[in-house]
C-alpha positions in Angstrom: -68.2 -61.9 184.2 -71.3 -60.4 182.6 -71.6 -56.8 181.5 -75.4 -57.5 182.6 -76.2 -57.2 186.1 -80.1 -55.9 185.8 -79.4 -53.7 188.9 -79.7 -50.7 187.2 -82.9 -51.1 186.0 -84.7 -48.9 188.0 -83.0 -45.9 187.2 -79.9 -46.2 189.8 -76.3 -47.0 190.0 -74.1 -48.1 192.9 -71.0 -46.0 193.8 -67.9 -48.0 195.1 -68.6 -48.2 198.4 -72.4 -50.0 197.4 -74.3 -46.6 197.9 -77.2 -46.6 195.5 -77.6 -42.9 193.8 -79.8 -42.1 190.7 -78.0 -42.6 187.4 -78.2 -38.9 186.7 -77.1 -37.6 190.2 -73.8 -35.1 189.8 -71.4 -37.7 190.7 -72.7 -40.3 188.1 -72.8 -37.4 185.6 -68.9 -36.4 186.9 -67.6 -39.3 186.2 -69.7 -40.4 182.7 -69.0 -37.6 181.4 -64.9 -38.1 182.3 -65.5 -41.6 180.5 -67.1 -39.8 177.6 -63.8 -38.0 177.5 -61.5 -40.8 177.5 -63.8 -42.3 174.6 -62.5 -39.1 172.8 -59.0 -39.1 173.7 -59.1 -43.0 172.1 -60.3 -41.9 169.2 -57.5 -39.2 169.0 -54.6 -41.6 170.1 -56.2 -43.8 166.9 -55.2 -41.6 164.3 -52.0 -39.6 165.7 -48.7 -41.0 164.5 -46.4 -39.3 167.0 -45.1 -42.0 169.8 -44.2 -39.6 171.8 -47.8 -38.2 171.9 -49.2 -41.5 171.7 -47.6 -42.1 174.9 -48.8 -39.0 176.3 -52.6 -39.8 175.4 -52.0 -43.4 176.5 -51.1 -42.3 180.0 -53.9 -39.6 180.2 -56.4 -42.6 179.3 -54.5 -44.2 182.4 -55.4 -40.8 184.7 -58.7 -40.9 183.5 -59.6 -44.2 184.7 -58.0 -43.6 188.1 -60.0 -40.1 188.5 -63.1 -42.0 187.1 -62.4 -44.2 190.3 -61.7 -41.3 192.7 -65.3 -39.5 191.6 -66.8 -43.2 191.6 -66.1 -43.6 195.2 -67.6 -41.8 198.0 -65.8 -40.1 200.1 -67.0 -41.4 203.7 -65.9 -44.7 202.3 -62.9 -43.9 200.5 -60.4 -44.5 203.2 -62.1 -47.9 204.3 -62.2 -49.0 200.9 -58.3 -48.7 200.6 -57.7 -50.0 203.9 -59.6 -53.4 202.7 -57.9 -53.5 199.3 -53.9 -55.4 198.9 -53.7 -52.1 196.7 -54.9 -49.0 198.2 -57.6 -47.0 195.2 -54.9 -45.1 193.0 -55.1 -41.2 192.8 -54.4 -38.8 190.5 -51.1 -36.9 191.8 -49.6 -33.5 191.5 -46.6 -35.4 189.7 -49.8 -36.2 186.8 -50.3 -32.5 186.7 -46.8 -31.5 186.3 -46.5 -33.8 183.3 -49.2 -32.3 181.7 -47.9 -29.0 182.1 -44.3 -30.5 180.7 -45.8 -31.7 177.8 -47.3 -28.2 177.3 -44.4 -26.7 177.4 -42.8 -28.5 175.5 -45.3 -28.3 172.5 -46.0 -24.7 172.6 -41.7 -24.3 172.6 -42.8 -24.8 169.1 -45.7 -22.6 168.0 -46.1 -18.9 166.7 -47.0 -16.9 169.5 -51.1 -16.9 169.9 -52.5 -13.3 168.6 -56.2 -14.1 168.4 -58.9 -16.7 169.6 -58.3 -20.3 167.5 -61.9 -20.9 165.5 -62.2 -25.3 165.9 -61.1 -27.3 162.4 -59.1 -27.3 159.7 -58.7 -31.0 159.9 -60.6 -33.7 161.4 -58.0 -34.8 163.9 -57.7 -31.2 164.9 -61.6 -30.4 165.3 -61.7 -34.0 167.3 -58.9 -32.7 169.7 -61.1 -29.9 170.6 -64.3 -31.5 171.0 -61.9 -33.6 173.2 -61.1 -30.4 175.0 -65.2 -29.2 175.3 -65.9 -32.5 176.6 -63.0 -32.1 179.3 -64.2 -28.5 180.3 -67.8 -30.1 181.2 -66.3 -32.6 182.9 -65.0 -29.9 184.7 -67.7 -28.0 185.4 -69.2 -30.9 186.5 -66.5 -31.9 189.0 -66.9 -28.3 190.3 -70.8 -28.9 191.1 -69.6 -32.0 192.8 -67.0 -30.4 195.0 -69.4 -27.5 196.2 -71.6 -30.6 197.1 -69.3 -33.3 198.4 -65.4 -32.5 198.7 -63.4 -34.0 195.9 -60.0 -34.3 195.7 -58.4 -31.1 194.5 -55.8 -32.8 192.3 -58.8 -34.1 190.2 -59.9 -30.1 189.9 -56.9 -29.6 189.1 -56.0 -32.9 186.4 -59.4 -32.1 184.7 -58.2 -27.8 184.4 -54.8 -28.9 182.9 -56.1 -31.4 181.1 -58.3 -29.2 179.3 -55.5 -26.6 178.4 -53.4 -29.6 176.9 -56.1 -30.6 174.5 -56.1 -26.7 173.8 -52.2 -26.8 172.8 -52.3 -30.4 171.6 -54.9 -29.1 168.6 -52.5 -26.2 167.7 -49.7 -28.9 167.2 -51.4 -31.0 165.3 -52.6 -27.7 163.3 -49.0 -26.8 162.9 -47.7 -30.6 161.8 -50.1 -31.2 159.9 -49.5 -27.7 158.3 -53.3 -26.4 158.1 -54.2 -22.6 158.5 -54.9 -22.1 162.0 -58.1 -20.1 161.8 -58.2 -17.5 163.4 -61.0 -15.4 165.2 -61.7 -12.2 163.6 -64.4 -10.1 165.2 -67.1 -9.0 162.4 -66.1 -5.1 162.4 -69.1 -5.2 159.7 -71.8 -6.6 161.8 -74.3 -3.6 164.0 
C-alpha cells in the first residue's frame, strides 16, 4: 500500500463514506487535531515508567483512533458503512468514559487537595502532559463546532471533556512522583 495516493492534491480529502470536503473543513480539522493529540499522548506513554499508566495511555491511543473514525465518517453514511463491513465501525462507549473517570479517581485518592490554579512545568514530562491536555481541549472545541453543524456522537463530546480532565490530573501525578513543586498560581497583588 502506498502512503501516496495524489488525491489530495487539490486541496481536499475524502471522508469514509468517499465524500470529498476541503482539507481544512471542521470535520478534517476535528479529527487532525484528535490525531495531533494522540501524537502527544505517544510521546508521553514514551517516557512514563508506570505500567499501570502506560496501559492507561495505551488504551486512550486505542479511543483515539476509534473517535478519529467516528468524526472521519459521515453521519448519513455511517449506518450503511457498518452494515457493509464483517465488523460494524467501533465507537467510543460510556464504559471508555467511566474508565477515564476511574482512573481519575484513583490518582487524585492520592494528591493534596487543589487550593490554587496549577502554572504548566516543573518537568518536561509534566509540561508535555499539559500541552497534551491544551491540545485535547481544542480538539474539543472543535468537536463542539462540528456538533452544532452536523450531529456527532455525544460520547465523543463527552470522551474528548474527560479526557481533557485526565491529562489535567495525570500532570499533577507525575508532579507529585516525580516530587517537583507544583507551581502554583498566585495572582500579582502588586500589579495596577
Amino acid at each position: 500500500m502506498k502512503i501516496y495516493t495524489k488525491t489530495g492534491d487539490a486541496g481536499t480529502t475524502a471522508l469514509f463514506g468517499g465524500t470529498r470536503v476541503p482539507k481544512h473543513h471542521i470535520r478534517i480539522q476535528s479529527y487532525g487535531t484528535v490525531d495531533e493529540l494522540n501524537s502527544w499522548i505517544g510521546l508521553l506513554y514514551d517516557q512514563i515508567e508506570s505500567d499501570l499508566l502506560r496501559k492507561e495511555l495505551e488504551r486512550i491511543q486505542d479511543r483515539l483512533f476509534t473517535l478519529g473514525s467516528q468524526l472521519a465518517t459521515e453521519p448519513a453514511k455511517a449506518d450503511k458503512l457498518s452494515a457493509r463491513r464483517a465488523n460494524p465501525l467501533p465507537e467510543v462507549t460510556p464504559s471508555d468514559i467511566l474508565a477515564l473517570e476511574e482512573a481519575m479517581d484513583r490518582m487524585d485518592a492520592s494528591l493534596e487537595p487543589m487550593t490554587h490554579f496549577i502554572l504548566p512545568g516543573g518537568h518536561p514530562i509534566v509540561s508535555q502532559c499539559h500541552v497534551a491536555r491544551t491540545v485535547c481541549r481544542r480538539a474539543e472545541r472543535m468537536s463542539t463546532l462540528l456538533n452544532e453543524q452536523e450531529p456527532i456522537p455525544e460520547a465523543v463530546l463527552k470522551y474528548l471533556n474527560r479526557l481533557s480532565d485526565y491529562l489535567f490530573i495525570l500532570a499533577r501525578k507525575l508532579t507529585a512522583d516525580l516530587g517537583v513543586v507544583e507551581r502554583k498560581w498566585m495572582p500579582d497583588a502588586n500589579q495596577e
